[in-house]
N, C-alpha and C positions, 0 to 999 in steps of 0.2 A: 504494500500500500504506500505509495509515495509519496501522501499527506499525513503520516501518521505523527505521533507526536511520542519520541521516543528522551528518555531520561536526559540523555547525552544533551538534549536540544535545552533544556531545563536547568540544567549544573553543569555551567563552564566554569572549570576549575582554575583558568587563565582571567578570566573576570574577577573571580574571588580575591585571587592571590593580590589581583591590581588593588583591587580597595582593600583590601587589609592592609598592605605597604602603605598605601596613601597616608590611612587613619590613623595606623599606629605610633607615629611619634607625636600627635597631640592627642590621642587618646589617655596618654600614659599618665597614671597618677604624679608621677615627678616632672609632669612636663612643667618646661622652662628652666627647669632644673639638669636638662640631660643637654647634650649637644650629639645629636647624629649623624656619627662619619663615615660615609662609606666607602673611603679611600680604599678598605680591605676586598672591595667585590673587586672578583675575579681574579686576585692577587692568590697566588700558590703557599703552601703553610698552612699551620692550625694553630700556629700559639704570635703575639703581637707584643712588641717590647714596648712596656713606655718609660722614655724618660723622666723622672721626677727631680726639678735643677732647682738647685739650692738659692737663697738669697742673695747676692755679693752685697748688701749692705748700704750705707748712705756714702754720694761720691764725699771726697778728702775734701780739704782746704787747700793750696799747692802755692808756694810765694813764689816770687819772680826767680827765674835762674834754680830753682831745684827738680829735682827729680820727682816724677810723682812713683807710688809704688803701683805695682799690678799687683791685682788679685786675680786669683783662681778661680775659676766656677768651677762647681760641683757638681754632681747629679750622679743620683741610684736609678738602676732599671729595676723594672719589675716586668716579669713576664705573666700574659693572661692568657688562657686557654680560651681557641674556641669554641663552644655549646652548643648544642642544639637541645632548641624546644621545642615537642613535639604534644601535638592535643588530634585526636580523633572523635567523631563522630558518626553516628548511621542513620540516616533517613528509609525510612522503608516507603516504598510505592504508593502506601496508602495514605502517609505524611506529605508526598512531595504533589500528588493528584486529586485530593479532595478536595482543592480551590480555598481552606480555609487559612488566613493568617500569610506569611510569610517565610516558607520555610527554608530556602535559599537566602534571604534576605537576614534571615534568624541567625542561621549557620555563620554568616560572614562576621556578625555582631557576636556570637559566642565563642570564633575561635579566636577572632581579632581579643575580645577579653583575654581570652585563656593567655594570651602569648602576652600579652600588656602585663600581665599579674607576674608573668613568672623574670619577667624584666625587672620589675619594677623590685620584684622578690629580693633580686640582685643587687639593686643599686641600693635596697635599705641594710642588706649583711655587709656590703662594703663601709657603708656609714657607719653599723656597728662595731665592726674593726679599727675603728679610726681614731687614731688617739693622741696626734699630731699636734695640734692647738686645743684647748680643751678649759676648761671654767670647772671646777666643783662647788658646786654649792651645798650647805648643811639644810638647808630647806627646801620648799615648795620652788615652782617656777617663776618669777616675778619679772618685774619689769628691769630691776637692778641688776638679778642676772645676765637679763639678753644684755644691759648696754655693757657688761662686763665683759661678753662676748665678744661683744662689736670692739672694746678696745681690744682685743685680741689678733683684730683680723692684721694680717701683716703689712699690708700697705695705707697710703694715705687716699688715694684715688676717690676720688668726688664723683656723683654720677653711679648708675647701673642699679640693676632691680636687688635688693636683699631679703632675704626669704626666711623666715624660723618656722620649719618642719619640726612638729610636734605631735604627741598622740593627746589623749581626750584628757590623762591625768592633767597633762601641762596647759592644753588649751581651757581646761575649767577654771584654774585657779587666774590666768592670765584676762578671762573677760569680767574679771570683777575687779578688774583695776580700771579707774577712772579716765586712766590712758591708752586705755586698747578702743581701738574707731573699730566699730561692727561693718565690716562692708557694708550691708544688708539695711543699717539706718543712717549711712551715712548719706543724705539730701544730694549733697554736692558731688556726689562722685557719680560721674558719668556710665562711666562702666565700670563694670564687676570684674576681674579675673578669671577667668572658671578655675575654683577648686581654692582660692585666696574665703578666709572665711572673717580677714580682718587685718589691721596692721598696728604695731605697738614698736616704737621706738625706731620707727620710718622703715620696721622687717614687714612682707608682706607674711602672713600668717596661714599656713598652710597645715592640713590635719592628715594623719596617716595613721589608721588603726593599728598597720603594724610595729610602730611602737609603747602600744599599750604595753603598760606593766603595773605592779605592784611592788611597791617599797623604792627600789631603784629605778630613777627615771631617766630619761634620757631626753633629747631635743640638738636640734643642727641649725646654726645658723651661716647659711651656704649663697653666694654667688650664685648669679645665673653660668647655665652648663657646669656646675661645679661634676658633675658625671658627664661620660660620654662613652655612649653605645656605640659601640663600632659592627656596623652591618656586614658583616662574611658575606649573606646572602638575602637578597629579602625575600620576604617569605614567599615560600612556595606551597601550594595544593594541588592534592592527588587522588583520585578516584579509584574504587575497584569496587566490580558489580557482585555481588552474593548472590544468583540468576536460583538455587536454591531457595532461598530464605525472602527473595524477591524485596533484596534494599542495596543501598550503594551507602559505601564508607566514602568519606572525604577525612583528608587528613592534613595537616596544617605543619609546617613546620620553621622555625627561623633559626640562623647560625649566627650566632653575633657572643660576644664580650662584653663587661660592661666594667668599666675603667676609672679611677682617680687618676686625670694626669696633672692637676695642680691642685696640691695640699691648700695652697696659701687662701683657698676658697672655700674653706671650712672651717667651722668652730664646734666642737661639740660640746653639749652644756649636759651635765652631770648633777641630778637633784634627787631630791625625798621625797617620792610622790605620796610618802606616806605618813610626812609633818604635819602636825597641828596644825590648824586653821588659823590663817591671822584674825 
């Protein structure tokens, strides 16, 4: 039959992959926060060096007729392996032809999640390994923490977006200070960030379950792109028919790293999410 309407015509695996690529670097819970490079596509290898270069410091004072000194720059590599994340799903015949809903449409939104989560999984274990620049605090999250932070940060540079990634302990205690501007009533602000839920000591305020905790708390106060994903490949989908069981698998996959390659763009703030209440 020459008009027939066979699956193949229904789930283009090459469509999919296009909008999942598209979506995925502002889909991502750290977006603004990552930088996506994908210098790596089609480059031979699996693991990506990055250099991390040291400070040299404030230039000298130099009087007429003397020598100035040189310094050395420095810098550690660190090597990152590349990954692959992989999420599969199965639509069966009777999901993909009963006309209800969207179920290709579905698919593309649930594996583009699936791969966003396990990115994003990434870039907050890295933050938690990080212990570079860092603030301890004997209390709750406040206001005098973050700006403790901020003087932490290693440069002077005026300008650019500054972000405090925190989970629910730190953002709780943080909107009851008189100083946190709620996005959400703030009159005057035009627009919203997506995923900014407010800003306190000019950091825009950004929330992330997965540093929920108890007793020991955590929070980052990070540079934009302070991460960057580096794409191996973007994501690819793939089909195979079950002519048995009458469904088709699709299956999602992306090759990528996900990298610190400048320290000087983080601070990590260390609290007691489990202090007395001021």
């Amino acid at each position: 039959m020459a008009n027939e309407t066979k699956l193949a015509n229904i789930i283009n695996p090459q469509v999919m992959a296009d909008m999942i690529s598209a979506e995925l670097p502002n889909a991502l819970q750290l977006s603004k926060l990552y930088k996506v490079d994908r210098t790596l596509t089609a480059k031979p290898g699996n693991t990506i060096t990055v250099p991390k270069w040291g400070y040299i410091g404030a230039a000298d004072d130099l009087a007429e007729g003397v020598e100035g000194t040189v310094t050395q720059m420095t810098a550690t590599d660190v090597d990152y392996t590349v990954k692959k994340a992989v999420k599969n799903i199965v639509l069966t015949d009777e999901a993909m032809l009963s006309g209800y809903g969207d179920p290709q449409g579905e698919a593309v939104r649930q594996l583009r999640m699936a791969i966003q989560d396990k990115v994003d999984d990434d870039g907050i274990a890295l933050l938690k390994a990080y212990t570079t620049q860092k603030v301890d605090a004997t209390g709750k999250l406040t206001y005098d923490v973050v700006c403790d932070g901020l003087d932490k940060l290693s440069d002077e540079e005026q300008g650019g977006d500054l972000y405090l990634l925190t989970g629910q302990e730190g953002i709780k205690n943080l909107r009851r200070d008189p100083r946190f501007v709620d996005a959400h009533n703030d009159l005057s602000a035009k627009t919203v960030e997506t995923g900014v839920v407010g800003t306190i000591a000019g950091c825009k305020v950004r929330i992330s379950n997965k540093l929920n905790s108890t007793g020991t708390g955590v929070a980052f106060i990070l540079k934009a792109n302070a991460l960057t994903a580096f794409i191996k490949r973007d994501v690819a989908v793939e089909t195979d028919r079950d002519v048995l069981k009458k469904q088709t698998l699709i299956s999602a996959d992306e090759h990528y790293p996900v990298a610190i390659e400048d320290e000087t763009k983080i601070v990590r703030l260390n609290f007691n999410s489990a202090a007395a209440e001021a």
